[in-house]
Each structure stands twice: as structure tokens, then as C-alpha cells.
ZAFI-62788 format. One record per residue (C-alpha): residue in one letter; chain; x, y, z. Coordinates in Angstrom, 2 decimals, always signed. Example, Ala and Ser with C-alpha at 12.3 -4.5 7.8 and 13.67 -1.06 7.14 Angstrom:
% ZAFI-62788
{aa A, ch A, X +12.30, Y -4.50, Z +7.80};
{aa S, ch A, X +13.67, Y -1.06, Z +7.14};
END
This chain:
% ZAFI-62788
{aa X, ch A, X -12.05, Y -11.88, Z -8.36};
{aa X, ch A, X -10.72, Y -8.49, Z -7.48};
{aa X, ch A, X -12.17, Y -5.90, Z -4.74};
{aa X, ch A, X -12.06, Y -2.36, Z -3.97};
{aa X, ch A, X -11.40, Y -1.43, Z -0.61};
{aa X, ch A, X -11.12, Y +2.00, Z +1.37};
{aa X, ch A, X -11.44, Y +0.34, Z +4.54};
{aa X, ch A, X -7.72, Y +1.03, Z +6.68};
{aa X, ch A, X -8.49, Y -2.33, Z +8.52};
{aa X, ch A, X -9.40, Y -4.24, Z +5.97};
{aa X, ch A, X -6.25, Y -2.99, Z +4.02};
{aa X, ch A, X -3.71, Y -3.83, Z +6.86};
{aa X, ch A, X -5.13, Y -7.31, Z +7.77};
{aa X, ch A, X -5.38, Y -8.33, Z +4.02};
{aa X, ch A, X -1.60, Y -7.04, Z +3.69};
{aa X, ch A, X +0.07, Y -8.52, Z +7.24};
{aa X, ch A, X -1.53, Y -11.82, Z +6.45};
{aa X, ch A, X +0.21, Y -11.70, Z +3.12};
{aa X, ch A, X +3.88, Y -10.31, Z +4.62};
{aa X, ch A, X +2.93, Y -7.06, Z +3.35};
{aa X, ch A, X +4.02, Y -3.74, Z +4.90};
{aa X, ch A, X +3.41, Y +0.28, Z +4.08};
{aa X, ch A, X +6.16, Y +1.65, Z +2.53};
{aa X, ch A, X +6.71, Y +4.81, Z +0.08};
{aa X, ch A, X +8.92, Y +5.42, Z -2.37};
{aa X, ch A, X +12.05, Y +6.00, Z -1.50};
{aa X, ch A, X +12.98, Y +8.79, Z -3.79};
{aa X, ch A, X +9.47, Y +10.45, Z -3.20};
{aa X, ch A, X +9.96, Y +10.44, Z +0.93};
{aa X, ch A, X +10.60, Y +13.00, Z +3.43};
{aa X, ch A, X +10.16, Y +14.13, Z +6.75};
{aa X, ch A, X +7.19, Y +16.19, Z +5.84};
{aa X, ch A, X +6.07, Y +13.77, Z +3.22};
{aa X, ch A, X +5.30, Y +10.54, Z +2.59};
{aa X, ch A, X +5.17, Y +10.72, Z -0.96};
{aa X, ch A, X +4.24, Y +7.57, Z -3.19};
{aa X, ch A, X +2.90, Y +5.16, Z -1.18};
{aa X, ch A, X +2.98, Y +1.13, Z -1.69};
{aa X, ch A, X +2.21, Y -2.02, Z -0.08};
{aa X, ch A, X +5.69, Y -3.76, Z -0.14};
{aa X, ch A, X +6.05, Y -7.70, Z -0.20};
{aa X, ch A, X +9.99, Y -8.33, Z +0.75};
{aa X, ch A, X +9.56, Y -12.04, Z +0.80};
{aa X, ch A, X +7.93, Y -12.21, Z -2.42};
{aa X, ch A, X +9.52, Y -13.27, Z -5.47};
{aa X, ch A, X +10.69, Y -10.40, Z -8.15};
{aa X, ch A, X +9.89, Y -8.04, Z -5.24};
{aa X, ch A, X +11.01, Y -4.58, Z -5.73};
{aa X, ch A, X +11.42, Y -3.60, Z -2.15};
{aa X, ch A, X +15.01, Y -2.08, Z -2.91};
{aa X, ch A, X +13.38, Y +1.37, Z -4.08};
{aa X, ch A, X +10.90, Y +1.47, Z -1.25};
{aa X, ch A, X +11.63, Y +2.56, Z +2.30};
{aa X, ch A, X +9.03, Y +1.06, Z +5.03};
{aa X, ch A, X +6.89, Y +3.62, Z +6.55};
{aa X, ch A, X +4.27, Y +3.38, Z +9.86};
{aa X, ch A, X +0.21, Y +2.13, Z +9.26};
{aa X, ch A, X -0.58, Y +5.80, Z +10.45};
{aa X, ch A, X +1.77, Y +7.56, Z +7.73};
{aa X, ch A, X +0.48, Y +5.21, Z +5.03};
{aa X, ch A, X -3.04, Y +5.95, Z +5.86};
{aa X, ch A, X -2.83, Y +9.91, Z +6.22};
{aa X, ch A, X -1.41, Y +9.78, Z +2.46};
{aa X, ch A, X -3.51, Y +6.99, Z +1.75};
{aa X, ch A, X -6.76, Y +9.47, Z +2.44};
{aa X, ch A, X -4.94, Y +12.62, Z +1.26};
{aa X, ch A, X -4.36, Y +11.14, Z -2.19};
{aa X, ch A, X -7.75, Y +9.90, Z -2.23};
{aa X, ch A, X -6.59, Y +6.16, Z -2.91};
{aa X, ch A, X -8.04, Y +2.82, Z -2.94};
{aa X, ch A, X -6.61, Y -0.65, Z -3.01};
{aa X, ch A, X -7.50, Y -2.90, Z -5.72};
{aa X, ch A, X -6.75, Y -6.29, Z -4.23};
{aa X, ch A, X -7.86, Y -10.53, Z -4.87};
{aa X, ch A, X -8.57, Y -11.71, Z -1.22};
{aa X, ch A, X -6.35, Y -14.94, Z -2.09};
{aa X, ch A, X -3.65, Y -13.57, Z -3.46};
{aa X, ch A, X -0.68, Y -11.34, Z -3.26};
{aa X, ch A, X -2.50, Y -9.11, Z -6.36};
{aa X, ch A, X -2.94, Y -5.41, Z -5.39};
{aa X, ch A, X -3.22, Y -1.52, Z -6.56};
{aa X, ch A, X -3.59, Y +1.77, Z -5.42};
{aa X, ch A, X -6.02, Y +3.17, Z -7.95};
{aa X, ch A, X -8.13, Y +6.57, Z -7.18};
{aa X, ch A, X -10.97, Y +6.23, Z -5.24};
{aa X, ch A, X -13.02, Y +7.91, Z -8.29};
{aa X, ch A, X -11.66, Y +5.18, Z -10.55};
{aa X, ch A, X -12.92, Y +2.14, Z -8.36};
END
């Protein structure tokens, strides 16, 4: 069953434990900017990781709040996405 979470610790454990790590899109990042944010997988299968470019905790989380995001996530599994927070 899927959760909503805002929490930043709850966001990094759940993603580390899983080989997950912040990224953004790569086409959407600057200096100044972070610009789309993800949680990328590299190790998982079909993974997409090509058009992302990993970013720090802190830069994922400043964006993260900006944008007003949330992570829609299943404890168990690899499952997650960044919905509004006015959506979850």
C-alpha cells in the first residue's frame, strides 16, 4: 500500500536503503537551479538514469520544499512519485 511522505528523513532512508539517490534532470539543471528533481535507481532494471545528473540531499530538498512536493512511495518496494503536496 502506498504512502505520502514530506518527511526529508524519511525520504532519504526509504531511498538509500533501496540504492536510490537525488538527482535532477539533466536538461532542467544549473548552477542556480536544480530544476526537475527525481529519485534515481542506477542499479535498477529499465532505469533511466542516463537523462538524470546526481545532485546533493541538501539541493534535492531545497527544490523538494520550493516546489512544494511530496513522495508517493510503497515501503517494500522500489515504487515512488513526486506528486504536489496539495494532491497527496
Amino acid at each position: 500500500m502506498a504512502e505520502t511522505t514530506t518527511d526529508h528523513a524519511t525520504i532519504r532512508k526509504w531511498a538509500e536503503d533501496k540504492g536510490g539517490r537525488p538527482a535532477a534532470v539533466r536538461r532542467t539543471h544549473t548552477q542556480d537551479d536544480a530544476g526537475i528533481v527525481r529519485i534515481m535507481f542506477p542499479e535498477a532494471p529499465n532505469s533511466d538514469h542516463d537523462a538524470l545528473e546526481e545532485i546533493s540531499w541538501d539541493e534535492f530538498f531545497a527544490e523538494f520544499d520550493e516546489r512544494r512536493l511530496a513522495l508517493l512511495y510503497e515501503p517494500d518496494s522500489m515504487f515512488s512519485k513526486l506528486i504536489s503536496r496539495d494532491e497527496g
